[in-house]
N, CA, C and O atoms as a Maestro MAE file, in Angstrom:
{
 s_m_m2io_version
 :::
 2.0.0
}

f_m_ct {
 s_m_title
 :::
 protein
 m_atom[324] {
  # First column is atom index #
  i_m_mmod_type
  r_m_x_coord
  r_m_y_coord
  r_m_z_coord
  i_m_residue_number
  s_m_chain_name
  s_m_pdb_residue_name
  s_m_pdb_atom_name
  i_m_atomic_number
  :::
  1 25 -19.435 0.325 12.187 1 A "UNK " " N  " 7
  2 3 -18.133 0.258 12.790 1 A "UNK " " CA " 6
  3 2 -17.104 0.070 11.682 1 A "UNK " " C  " 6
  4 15 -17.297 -0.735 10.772 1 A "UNK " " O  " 8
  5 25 -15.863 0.924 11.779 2 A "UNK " " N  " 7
  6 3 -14.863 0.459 10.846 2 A "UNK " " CA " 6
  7 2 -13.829 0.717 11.495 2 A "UNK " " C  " 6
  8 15 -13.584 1.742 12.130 2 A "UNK " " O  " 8
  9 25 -12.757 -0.833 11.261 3 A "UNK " " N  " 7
  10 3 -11.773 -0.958 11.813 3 A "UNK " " CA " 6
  11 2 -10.747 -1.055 10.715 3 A "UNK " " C  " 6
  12 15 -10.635 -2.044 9.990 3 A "UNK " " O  " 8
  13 25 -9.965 0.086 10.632 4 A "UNK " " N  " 7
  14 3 -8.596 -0.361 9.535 4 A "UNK " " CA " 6
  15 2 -7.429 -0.866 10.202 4 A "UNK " " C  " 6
  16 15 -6.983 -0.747 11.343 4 A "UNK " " O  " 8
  17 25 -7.190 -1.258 9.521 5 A "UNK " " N  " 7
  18 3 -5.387 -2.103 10.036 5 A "UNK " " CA " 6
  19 2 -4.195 -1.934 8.718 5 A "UNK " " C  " 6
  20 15 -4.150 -2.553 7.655 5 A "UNK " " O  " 8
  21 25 -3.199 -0.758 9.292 6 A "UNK " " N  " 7
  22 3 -2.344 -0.928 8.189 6 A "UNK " " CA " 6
  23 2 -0.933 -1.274 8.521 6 A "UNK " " C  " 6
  24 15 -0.472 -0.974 9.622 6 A "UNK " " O  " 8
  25 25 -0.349 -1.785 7.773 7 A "UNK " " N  " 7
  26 3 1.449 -2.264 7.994 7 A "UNK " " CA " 6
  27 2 1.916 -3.102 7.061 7 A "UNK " " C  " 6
  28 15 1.243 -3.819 6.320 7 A "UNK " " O  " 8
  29 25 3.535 -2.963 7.127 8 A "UNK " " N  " 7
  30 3 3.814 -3.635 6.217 8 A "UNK " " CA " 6
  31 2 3.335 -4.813 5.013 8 A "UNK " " C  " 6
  32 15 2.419 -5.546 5.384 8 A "UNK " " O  " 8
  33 25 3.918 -5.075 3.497 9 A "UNK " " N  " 7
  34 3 3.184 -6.551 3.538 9 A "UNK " " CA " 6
  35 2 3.962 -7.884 3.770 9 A "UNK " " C  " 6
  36 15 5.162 -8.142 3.681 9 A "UNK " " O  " 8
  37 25 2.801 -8.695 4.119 10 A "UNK " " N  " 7
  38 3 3.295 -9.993 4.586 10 A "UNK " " CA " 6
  39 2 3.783 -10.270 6.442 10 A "UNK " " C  " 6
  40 15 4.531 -10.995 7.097 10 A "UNK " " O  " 8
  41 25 2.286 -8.596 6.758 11 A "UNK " " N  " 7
  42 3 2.410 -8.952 8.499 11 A "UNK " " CA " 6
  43 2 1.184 -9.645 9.398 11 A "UNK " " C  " 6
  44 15 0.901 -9.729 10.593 11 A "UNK " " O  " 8
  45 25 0.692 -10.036 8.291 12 A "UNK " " N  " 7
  46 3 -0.659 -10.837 8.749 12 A "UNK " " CA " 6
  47 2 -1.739 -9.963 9.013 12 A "UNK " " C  " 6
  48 15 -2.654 -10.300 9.765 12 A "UNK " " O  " 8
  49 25 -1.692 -8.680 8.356 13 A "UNK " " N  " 7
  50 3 -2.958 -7.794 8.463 13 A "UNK " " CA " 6
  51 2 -4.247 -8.424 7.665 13 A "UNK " " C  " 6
  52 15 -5.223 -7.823 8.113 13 A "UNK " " O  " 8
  53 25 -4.530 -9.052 7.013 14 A "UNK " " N  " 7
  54 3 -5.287 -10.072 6.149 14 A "UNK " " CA " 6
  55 2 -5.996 -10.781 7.135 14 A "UNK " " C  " 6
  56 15 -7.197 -10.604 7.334 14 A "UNK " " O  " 8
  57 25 -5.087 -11.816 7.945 15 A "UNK " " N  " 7
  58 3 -5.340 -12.932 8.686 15 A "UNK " " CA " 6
  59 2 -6.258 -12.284 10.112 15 A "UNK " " C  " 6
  60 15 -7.360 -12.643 10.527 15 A "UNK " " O  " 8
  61 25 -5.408 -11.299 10.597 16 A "UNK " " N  " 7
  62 3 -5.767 -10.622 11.549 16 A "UNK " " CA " 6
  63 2 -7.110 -10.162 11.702 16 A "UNK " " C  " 6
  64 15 -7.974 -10.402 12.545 16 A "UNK " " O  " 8
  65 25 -7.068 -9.254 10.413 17 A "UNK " " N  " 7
  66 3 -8.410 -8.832 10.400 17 A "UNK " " CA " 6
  67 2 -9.681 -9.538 10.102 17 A "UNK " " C  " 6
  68 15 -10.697 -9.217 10.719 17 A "UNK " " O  " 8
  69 25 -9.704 -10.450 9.227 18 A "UNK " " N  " 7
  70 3 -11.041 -11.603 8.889 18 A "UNK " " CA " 6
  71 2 -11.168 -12.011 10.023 18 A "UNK " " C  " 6
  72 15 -12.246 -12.592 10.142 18 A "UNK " " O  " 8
  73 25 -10.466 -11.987 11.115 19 A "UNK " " N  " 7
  74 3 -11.040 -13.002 12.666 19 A "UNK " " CA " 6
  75 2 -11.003 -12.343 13.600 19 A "UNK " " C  " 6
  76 15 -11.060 -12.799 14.742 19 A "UNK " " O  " 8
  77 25 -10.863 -10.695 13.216 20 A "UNK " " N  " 7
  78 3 -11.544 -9.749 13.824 20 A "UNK " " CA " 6
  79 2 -12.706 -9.717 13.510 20 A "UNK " " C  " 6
  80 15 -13.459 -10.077 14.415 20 A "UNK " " O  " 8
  81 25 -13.324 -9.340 12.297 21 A "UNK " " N  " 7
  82 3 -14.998 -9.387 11.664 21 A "UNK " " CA " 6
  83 2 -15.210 -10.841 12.081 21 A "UNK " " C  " 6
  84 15 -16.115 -10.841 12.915 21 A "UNK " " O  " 8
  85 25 -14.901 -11.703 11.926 22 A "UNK " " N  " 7
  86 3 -15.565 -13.117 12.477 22 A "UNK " " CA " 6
  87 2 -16.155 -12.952 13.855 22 A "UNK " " C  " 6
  88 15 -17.327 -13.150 14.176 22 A "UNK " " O  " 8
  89 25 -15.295 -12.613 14.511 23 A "UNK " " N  " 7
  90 3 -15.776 -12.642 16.076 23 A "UNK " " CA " 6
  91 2 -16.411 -11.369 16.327 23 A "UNK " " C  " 6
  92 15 -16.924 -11.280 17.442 23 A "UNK " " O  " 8
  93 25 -16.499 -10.462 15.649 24 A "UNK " " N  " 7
  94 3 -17.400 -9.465 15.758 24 A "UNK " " CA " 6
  95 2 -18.943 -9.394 15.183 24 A "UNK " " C  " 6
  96 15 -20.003 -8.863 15.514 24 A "UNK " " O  " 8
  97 25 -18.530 -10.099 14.304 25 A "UNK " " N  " 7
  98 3 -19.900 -10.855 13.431 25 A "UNK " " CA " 6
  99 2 -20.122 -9.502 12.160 25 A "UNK " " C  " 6
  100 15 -21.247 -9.143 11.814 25 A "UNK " " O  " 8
  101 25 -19.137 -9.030 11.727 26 A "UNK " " N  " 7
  102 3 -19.147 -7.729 10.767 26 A "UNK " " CA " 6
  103 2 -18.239 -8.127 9.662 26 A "UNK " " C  " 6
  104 15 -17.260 -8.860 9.802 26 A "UNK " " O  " 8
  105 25 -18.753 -7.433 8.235 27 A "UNK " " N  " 7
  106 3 -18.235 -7.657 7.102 27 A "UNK " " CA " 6
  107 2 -16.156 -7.260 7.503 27 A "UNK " " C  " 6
  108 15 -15.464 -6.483 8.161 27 A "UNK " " O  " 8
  109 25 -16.026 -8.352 6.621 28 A "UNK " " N  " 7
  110 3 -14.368 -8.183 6.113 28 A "UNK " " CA " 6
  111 2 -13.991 -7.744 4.793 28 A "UNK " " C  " 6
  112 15 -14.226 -8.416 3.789 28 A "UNK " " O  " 8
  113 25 -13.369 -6.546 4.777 29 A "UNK " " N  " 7
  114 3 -13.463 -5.516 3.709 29 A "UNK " " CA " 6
  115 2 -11.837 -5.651 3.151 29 A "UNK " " C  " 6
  116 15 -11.180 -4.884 3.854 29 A "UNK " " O  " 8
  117 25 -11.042 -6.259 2.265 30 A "UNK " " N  " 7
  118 3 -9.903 -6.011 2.040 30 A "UNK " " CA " 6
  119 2 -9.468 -4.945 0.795 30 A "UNK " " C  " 6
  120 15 -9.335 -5.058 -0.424 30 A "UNK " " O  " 8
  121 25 -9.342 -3.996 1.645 31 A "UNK " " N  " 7
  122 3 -9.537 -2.505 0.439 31 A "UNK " " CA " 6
  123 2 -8.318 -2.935 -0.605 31 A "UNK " " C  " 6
  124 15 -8.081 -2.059 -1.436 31 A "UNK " " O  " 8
  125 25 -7.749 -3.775 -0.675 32 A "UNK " " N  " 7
  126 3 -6.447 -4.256 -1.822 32 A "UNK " " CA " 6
  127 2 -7.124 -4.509 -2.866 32 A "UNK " " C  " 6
  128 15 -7.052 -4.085 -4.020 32 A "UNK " " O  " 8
  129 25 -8.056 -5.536 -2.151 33 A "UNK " " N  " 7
  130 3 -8.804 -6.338 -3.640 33 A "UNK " " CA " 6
  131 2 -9.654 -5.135 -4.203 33 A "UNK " " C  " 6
  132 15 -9.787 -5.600 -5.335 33 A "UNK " " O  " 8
  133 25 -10.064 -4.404 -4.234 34 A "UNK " " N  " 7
  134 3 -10.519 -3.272 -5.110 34 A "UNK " " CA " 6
  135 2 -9.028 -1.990 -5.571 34 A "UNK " " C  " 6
  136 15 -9.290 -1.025 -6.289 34 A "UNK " " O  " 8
  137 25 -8.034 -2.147 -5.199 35 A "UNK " " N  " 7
  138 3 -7.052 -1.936 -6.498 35 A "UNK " " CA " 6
  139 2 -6.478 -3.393 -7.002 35 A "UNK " " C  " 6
  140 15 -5.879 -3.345 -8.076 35 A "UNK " " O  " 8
  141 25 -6.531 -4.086 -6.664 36 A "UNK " " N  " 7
  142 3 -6.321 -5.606 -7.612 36 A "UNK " " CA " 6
  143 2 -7.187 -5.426 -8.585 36 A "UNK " " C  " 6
  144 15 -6.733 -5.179 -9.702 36 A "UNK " " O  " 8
  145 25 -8.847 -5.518 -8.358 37 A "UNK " " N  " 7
  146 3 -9.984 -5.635 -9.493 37 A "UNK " " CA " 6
  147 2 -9.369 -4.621 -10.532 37 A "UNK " " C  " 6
  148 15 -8.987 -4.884 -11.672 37 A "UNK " " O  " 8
  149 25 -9.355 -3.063 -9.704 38 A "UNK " " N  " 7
  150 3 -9.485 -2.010 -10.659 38 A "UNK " " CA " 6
  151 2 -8.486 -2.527 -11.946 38 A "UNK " " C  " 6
  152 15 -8.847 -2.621 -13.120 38 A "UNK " " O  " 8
  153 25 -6.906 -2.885 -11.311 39 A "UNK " " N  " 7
  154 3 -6.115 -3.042 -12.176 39 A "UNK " " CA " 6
  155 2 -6.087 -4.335 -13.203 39 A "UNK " " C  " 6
  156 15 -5.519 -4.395 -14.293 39 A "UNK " " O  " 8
  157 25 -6.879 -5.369 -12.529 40 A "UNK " " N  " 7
  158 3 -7.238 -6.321 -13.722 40 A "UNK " " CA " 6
  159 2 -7.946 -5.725 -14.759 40 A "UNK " " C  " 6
  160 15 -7.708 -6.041 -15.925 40 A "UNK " " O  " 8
  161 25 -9.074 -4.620 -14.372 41 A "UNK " " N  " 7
  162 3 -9.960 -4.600 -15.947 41 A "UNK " " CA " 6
  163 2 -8.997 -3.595 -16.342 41 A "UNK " " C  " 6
  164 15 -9.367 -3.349 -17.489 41 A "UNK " " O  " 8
  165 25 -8.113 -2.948 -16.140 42 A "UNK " " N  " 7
  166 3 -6.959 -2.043 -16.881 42 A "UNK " " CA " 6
  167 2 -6.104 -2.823 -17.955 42 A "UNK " " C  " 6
  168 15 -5.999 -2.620 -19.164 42 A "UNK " " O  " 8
  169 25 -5.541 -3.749 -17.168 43 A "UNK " " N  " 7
  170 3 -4.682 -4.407 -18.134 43 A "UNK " " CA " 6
  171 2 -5.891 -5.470 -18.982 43 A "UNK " " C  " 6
  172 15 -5.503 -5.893 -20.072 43 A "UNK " " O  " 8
  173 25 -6.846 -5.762 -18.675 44 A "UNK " " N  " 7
  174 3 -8.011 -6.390 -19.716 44 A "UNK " " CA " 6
  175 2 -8.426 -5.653 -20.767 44 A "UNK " " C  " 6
  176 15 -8.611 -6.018 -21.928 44 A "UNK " " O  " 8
  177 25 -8.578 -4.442 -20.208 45 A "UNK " " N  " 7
  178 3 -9.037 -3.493 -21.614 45 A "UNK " " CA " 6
  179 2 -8.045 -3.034 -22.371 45 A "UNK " " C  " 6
  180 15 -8.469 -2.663 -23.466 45 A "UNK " " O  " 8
  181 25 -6.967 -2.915 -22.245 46 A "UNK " " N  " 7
  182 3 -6.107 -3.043 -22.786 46 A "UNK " " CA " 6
  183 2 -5.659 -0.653 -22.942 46 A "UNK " " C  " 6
  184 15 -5.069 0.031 -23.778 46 A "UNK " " O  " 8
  185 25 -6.248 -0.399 -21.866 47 A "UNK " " N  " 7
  186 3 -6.496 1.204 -21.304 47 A "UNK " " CA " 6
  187 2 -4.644 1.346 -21.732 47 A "UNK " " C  " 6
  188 15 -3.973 0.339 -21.961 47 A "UNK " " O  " 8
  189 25 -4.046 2.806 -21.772 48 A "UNK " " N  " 7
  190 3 -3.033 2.790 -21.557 48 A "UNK " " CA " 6
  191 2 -2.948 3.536 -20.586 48 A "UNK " " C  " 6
  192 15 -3.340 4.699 -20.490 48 A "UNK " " O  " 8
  193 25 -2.150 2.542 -19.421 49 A "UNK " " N  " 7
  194 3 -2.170 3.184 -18.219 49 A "UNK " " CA " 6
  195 2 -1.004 3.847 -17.885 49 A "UNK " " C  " 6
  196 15 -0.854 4.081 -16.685 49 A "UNK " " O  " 8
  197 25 0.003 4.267 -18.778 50 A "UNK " " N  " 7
  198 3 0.543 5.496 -18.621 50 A "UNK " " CA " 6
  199 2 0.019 6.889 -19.095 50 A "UNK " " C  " 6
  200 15 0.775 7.712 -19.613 50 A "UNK " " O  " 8
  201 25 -0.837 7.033 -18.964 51 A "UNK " " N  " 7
  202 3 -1.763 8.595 -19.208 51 A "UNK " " CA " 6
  203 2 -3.126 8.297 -17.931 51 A "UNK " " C  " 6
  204 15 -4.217 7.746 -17.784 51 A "UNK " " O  " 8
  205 25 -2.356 8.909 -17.407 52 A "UNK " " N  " 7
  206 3 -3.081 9.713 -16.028 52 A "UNK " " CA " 6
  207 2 -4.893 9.583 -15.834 52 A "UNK " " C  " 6
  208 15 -5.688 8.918 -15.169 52 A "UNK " " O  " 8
  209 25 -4.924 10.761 -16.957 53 A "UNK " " N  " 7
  210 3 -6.257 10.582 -17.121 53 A "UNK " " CA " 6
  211 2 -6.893 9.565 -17.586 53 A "UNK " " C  " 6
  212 15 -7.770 9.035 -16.905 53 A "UNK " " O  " 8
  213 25 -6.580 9.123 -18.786 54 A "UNK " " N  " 7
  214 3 -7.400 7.734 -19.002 54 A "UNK " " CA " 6
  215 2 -7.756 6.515 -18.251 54 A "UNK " " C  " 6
  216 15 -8.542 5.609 -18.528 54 A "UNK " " O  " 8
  217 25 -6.951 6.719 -17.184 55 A "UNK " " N  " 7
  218 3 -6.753 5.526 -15.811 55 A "UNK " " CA " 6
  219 2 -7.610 6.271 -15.160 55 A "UNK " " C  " 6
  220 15 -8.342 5.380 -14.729 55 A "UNK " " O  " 8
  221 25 -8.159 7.468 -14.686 56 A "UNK " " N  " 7
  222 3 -8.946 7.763 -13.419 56 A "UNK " " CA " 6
  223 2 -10.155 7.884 -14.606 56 A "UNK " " C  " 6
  224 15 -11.112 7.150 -14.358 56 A "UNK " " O  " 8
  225 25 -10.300 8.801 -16.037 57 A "UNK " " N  " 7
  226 3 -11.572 8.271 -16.587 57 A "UNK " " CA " 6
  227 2 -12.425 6.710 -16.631 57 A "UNK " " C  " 6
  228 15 -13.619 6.435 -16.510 57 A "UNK " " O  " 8
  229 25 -11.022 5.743 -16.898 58 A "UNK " " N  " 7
  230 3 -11.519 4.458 -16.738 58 A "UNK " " CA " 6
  231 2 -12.157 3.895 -15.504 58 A "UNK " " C  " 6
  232 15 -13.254 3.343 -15.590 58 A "UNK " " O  " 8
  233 25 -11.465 4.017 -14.244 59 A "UNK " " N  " 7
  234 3 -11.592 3.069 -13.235 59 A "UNK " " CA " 6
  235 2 -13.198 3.946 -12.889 59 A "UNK " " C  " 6
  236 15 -14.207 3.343 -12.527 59 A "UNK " " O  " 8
  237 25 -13.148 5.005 -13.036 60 A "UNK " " N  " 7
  238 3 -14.564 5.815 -12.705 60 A "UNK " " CA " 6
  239 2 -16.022 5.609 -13.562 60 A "UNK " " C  " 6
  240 15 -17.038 6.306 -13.573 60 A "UNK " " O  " 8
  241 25 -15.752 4.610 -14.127 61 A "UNK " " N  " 7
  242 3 -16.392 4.460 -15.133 61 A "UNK " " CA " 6
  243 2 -16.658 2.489 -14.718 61 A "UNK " " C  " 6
  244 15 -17.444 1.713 -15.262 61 A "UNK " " O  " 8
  245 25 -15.870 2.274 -13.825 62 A "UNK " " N  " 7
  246 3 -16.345 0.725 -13.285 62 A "UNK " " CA " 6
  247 2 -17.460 0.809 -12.039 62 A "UNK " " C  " 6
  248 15 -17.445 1.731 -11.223 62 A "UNK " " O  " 8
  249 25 -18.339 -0.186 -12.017 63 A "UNK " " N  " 7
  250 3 -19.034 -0.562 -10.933 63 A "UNK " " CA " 6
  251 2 -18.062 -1.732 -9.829 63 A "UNK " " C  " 6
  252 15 -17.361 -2.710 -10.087 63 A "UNK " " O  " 8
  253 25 -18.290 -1.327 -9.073 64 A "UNK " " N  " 7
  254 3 -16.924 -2.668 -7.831 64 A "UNK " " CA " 6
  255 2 -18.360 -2.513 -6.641 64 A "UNK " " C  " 6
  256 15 -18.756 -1.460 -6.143 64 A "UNK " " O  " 8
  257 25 -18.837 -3.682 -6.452 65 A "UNK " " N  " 7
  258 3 -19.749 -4.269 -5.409 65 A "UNK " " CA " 6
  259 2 -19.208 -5.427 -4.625 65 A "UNK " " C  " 6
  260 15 -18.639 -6.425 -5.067 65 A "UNK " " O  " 8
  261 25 -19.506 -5.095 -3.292 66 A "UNK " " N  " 7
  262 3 -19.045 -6.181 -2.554 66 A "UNK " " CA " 6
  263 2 -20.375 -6.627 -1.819 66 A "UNK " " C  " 6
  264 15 -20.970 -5.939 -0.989 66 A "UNK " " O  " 8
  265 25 -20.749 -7.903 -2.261 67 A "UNK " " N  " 7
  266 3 -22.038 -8.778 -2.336 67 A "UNK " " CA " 6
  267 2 -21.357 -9.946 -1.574 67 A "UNK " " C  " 6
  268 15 -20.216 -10.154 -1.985 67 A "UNK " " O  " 8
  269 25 -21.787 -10.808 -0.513 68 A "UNK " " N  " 7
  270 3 -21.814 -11.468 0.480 68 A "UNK " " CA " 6
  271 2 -20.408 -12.353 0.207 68 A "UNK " " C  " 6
  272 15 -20.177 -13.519 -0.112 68 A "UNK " " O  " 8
  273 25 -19.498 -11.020 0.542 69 A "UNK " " N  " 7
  274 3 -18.226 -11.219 0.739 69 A "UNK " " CA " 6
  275 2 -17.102 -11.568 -0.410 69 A "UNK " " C  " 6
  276 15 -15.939 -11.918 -0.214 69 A "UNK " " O  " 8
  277 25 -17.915 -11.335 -1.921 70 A "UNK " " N  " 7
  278 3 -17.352 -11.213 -3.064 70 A "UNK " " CA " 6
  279 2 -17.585 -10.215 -2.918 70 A "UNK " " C  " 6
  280 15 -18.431 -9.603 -2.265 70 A "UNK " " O  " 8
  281 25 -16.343 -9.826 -3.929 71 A "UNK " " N  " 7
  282 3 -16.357 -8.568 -4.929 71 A "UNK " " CA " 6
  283 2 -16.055 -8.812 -6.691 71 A "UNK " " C  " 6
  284 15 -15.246 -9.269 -7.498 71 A "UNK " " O  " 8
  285 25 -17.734 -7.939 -6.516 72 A "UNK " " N  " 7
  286 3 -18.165 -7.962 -8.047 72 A "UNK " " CA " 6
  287 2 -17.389 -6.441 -8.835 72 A "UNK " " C  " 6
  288 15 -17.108 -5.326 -8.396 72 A "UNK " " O  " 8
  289 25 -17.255 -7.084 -10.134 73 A "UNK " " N  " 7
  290 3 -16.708 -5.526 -10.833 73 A "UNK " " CA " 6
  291 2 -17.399 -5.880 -12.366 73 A "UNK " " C  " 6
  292 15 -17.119 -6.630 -13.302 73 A "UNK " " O  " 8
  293 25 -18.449 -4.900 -12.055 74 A "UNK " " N  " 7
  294 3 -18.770 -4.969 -13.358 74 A "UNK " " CA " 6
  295 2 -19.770 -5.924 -13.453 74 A "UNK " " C  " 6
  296 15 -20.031 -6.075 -14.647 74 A "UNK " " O  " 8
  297 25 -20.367 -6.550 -12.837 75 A "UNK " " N  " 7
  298 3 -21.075 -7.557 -12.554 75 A "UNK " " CA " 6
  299 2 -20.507 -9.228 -12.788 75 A "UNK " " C  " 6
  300 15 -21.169 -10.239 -13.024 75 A "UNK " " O  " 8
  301 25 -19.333 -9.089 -12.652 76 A "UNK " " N  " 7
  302 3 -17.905 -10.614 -12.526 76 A "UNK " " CA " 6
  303 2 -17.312 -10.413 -11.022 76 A "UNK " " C  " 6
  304 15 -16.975 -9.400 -10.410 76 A "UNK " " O  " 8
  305 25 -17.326 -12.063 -10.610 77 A "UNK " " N  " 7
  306 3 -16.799 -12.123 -9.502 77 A "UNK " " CA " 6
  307 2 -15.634 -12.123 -9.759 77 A "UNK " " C  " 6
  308 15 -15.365 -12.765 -10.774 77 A "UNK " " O  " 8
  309 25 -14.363 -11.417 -8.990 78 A "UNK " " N  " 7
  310 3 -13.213 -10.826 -9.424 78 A "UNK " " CA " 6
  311 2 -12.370 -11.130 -8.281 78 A "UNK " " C  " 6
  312 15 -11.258 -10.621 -8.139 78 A "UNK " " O  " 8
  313 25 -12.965 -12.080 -7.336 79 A "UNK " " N  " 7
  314 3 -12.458 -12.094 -5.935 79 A "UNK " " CA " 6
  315 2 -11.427 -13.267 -5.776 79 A "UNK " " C  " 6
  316 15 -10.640 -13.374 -4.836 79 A "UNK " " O  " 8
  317 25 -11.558 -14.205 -6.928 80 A "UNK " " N  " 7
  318 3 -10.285 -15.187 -6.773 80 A "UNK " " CA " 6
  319 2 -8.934 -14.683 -7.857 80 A "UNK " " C  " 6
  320 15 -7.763 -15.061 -7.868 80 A "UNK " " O  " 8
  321 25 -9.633 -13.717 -8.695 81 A "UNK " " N  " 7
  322 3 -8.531 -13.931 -9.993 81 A "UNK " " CA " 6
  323 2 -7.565 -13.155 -9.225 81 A "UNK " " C  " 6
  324 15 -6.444 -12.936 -9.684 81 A "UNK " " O  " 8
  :::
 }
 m_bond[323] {
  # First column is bond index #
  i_m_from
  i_m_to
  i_m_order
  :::
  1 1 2 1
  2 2 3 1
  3 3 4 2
  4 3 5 1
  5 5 6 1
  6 6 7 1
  7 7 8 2
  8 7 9 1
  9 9 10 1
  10 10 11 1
  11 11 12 2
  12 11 13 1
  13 13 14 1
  14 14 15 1
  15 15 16 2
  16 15 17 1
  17 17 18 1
  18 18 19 1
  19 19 20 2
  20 19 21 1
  21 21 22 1
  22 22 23 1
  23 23 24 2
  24 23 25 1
  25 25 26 1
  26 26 27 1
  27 27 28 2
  28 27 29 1
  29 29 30 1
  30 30 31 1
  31 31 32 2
  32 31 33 1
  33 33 34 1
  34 34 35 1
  35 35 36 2
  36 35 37 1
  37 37 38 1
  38 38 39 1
  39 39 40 2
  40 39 41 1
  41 41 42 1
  42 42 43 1
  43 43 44 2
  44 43 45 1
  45 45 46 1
  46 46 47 1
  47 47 48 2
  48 47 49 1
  49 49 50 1
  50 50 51 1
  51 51 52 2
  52 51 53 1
  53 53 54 1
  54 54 55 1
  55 55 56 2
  56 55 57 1
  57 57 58 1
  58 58 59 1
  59 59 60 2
  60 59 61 1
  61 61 62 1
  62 62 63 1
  63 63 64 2
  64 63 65 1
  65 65 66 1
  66 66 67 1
  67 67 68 2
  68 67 69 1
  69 69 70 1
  70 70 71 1
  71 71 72 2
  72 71 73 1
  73 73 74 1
  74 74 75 1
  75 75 76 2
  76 75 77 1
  77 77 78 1
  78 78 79 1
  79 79 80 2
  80 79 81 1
  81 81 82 1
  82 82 83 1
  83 83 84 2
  84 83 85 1
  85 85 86 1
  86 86 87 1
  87 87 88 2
  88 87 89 1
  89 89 90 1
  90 90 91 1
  91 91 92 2
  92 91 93 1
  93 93 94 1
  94 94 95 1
  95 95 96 2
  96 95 97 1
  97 97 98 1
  98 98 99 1
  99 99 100 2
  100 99 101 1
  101 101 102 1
  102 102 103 1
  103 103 104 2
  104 103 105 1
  105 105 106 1
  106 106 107 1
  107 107 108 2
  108 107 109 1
  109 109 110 1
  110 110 111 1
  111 111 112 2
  112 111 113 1
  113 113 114 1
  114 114 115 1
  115 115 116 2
  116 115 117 1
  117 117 118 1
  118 118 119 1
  119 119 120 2
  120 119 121 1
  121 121 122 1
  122 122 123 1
  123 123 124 2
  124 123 125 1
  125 125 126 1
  126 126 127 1
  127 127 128 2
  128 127 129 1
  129 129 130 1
  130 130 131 1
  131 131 132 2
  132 131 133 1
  133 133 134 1
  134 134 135 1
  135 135 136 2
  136 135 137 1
  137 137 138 1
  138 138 139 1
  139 139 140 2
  140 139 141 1
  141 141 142 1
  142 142 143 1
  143 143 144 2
  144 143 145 1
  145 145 146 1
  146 146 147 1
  147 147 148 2
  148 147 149 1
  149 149 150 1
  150 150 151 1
  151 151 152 2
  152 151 153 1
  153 153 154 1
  154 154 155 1
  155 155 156 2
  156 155 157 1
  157 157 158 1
  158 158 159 1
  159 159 160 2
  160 159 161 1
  161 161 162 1
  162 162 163 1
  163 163 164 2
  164 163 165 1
  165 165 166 1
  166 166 167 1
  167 167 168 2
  168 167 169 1
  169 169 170 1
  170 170 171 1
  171 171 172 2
  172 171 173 1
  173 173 174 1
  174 174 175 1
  175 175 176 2
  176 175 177 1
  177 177 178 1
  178 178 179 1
  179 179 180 2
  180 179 181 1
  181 181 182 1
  182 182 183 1
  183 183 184 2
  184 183 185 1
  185 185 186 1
  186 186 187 1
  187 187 188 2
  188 187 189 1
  189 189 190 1
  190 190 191 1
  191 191 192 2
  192 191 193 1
  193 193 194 1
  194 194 195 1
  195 195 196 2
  196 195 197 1
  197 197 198 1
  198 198 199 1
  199 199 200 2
  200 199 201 1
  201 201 202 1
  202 202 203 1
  203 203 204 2
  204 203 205 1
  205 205 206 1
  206 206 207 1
  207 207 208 2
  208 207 209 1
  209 209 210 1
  210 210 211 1
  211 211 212 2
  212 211 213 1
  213 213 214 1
  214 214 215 1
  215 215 216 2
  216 215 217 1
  217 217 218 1
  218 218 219 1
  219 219 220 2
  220 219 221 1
  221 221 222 1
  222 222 223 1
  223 223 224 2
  224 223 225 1
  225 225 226 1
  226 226 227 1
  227 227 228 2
  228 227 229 1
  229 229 230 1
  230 230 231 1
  231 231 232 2
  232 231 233 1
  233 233 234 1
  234 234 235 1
  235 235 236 2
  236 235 237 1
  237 237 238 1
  238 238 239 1
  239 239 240 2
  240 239 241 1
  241 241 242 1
  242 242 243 1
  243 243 244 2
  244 243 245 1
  245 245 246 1
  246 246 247 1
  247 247 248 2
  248 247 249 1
  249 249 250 1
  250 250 251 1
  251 251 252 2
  252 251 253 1
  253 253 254 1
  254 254 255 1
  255 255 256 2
  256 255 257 1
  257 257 258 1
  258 258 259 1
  259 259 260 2
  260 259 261 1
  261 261 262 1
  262 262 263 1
  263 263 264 2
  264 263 265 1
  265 265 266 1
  266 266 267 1
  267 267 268 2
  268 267 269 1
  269 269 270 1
  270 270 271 1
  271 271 272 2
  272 271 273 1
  273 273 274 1
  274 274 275 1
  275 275 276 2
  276 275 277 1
  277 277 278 1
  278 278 279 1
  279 279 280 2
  280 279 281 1
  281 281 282 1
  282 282 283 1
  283 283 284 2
  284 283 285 1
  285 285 286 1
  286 286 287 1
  287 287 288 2
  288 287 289 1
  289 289 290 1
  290 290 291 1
  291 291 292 2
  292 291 293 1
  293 293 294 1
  294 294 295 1
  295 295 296 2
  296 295 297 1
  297 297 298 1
  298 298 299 1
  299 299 300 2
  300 299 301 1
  301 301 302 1
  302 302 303 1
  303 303 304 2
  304 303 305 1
  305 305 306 1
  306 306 307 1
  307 307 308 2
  308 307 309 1
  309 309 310 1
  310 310 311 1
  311 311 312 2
  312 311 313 1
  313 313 314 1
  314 314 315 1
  315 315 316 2
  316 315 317 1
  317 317 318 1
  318 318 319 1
  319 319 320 2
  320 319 321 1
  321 321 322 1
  322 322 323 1
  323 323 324 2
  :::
 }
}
């Protein structure tokens, strides 16, 4: 089952949705935090992310796992930073 929810930010689509999967008893997926991760190891590696390509060679070149409700990148939990 997949349920997306999109709208503005700061409309409680976050809140909304984790207590949708709660009461459904199904993973909570916040597709943000995998462009958050991507863009932390960007500005970590120090990539220059004004050239196009080097940003889609890079991020294609990361592992991003979501393991019991972390998300791993690279094998680092990446889910609070």
């Amino acid at each position: 089952m997949i349920i997306a929810i999109d709208g503005p930010a700061g409309t409680g689509k976050s809140t909304i949705a984790a207590r949708i999967a709660e009461k459904l008893h199904v993973t909570y997926l916040n597709s943000g935090s995998f462009y958050r991760a991507l863009t932390l190891a960007l500005l970590e590696s120090g990539a220059d992310i004004s050239d196009e390509n080097a940003v889609v060679t890079f991020c294609s070149g990361q592992k991003l796992e979501y393991v019991d409700s972390r998300l791993i990148l690279n094998g680092r939990d990446v889910e609070s930073r």
